[in-house]
C-alpha positions in Angstrom: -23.1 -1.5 -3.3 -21.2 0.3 -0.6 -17.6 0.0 -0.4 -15.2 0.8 2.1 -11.4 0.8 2.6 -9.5 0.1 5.7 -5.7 0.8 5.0 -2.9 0.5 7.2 0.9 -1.5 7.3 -0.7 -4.2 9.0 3.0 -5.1 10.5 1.2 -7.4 11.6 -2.9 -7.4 12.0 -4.0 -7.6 15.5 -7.0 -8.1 17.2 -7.3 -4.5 17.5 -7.5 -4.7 13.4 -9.8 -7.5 13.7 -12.1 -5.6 15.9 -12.6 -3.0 13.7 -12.8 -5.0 10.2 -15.3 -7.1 11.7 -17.1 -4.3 13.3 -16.9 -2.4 9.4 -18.0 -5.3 7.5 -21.2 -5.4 9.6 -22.3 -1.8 8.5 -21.1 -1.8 4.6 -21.3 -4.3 1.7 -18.1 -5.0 1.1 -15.0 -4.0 2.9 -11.5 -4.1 1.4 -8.6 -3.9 4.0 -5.9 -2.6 1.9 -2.0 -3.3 2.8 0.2 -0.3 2.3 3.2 -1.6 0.9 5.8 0.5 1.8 5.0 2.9 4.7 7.7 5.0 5.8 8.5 3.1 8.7 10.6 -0.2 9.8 8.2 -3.4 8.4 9.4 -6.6 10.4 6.9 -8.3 7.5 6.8 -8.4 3.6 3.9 -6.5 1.5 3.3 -10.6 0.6 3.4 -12.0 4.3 1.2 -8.9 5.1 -1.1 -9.9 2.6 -1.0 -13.4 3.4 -1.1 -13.1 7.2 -4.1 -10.5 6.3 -6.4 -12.9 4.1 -6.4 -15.6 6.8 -7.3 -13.3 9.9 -10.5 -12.8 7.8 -11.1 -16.1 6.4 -15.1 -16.5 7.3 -15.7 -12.6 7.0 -17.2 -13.6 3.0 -17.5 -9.6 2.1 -13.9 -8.9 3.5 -10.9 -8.8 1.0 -7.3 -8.1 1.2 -5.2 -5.9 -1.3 -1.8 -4.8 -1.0 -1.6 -1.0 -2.9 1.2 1.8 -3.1 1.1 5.0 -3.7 -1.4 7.6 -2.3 -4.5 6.0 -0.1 -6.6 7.9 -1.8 -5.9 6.5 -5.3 -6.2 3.1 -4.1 -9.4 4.3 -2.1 -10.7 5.4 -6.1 -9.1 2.2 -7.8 -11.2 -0.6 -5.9 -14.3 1.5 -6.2 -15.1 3.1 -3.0 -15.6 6.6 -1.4 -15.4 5.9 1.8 -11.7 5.4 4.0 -12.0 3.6 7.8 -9.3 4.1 10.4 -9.2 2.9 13.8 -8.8 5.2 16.8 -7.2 4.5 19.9 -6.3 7.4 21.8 -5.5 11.3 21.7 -1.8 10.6 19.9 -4.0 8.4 17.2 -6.8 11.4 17.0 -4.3 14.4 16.1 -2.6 11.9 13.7 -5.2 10.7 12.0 -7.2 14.3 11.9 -3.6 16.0 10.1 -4.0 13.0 7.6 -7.9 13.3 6.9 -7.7 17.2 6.2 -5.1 16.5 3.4 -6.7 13.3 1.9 -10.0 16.0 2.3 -7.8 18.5 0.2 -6.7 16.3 -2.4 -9.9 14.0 -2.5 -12.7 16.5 -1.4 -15.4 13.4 -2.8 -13.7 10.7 0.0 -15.2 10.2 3.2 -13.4 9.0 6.8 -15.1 7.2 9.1 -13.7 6.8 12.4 -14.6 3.9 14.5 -12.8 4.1 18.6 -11.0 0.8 18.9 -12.7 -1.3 21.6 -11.7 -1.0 25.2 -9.4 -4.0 25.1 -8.0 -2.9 22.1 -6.8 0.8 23.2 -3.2 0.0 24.4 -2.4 -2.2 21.0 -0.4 -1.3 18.6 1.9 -3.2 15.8 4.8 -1.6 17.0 4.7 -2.6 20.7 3.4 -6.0 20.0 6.4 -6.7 17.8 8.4 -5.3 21.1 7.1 -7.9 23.1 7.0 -10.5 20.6 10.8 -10.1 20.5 11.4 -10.3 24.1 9.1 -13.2 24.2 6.4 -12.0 25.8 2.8 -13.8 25.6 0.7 -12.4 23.0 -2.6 -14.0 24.3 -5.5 -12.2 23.6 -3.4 -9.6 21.0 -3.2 -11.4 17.5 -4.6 -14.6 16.1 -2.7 -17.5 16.9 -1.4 -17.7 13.4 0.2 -14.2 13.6 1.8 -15.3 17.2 3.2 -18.3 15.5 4.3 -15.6 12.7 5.8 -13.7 15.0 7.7 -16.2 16.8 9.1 -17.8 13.7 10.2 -14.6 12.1 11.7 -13.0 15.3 13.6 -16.5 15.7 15.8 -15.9 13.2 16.2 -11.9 13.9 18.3 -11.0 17.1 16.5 -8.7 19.6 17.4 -5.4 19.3 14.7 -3.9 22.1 15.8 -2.8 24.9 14.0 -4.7 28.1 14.1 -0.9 30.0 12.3 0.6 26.8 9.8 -2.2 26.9 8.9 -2.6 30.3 8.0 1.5 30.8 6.2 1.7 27.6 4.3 -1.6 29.8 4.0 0.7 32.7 2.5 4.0 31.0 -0.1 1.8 29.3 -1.5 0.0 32.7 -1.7 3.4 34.3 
């Protein structure tokens, strides 16, 4: 059985996520889509609500499963029985990124493969970060996450004041449509 491993914060899944998990779990047996619990960046979500937000986005995938981990990806990669790591790619910024990370997980784990899928055409502009950015402005997220992460979104954000400024926003808007 072929197993691969799709890790990431997942701050929160996204279609652009969903894309590539369902995309993935068409080509191997079994794909786990592991939740990094504490990346070394600002998490608007818990490890849990990750999880949990996570596990229904990919209710009706049956070889799909979601596990939070810490620690090196590459130990998790080894734990759940797999030698094989996905990432998603959206644009140059992603490539240079996510080639700096492969050629050390490549030094420490020489027997783990990456596999790099290019996130669909819809997909290329998303990312967590500027999601949460709109999501906090209330912007519509149509199209961007499931409904249930929206509804997420809007609940958590509810209670958490804004601190995005609408300038920052709108030109990160701008250099995406053009």
């Amino acid at each position: 059985m072929t197993i691969a491993v799709y890790p990431g914060s997942f701050d929160p899944i996204t279609n652009g996520h969903l894309d590539i998990i369902k995309r993935v779990s068409a080509l191997f047996d079994k794909l786990v889509i592991g939740v990094y619990e504490n990346p070394d960046k600002p998490l608007l979500f818990s490890p849990k609500e990750r999880v949990k937000l996570a596990e229904e986005a990919v209710t009706g995938l049956p070889n799909v499963c979601v596990e939070p981990y810490s620690g090196l990806t590459i130990e998790f990669v080894r734990k759940v029985g797999s030698k094989l790591m996905i990432r998603g790619l959206r644009a140059n910024s992603d490539f240079e990124h996510e080639f700096e990370m492969a050629l050390m997980n490549k030094n420490l784990a020489p027997d783990i493969e990456l596999v790099c899928l290019m996130a669909s055409c819809q997909y290329q502009f998303l990312s967590s970060k500027l999601l949460k950015e709109v999501a906090a402005l209330g912007g519509c997220l149509d199209g961007m996450v499931p409904d249930h992460v929206a509804a997420a979104l809007k609940e958590k954000l509810s209670t958490k004041p804004s601190t995005v400024p609408m300038r920052k926003v709108e030109a990160k808007i701008k250099r995406v449509k053009n």
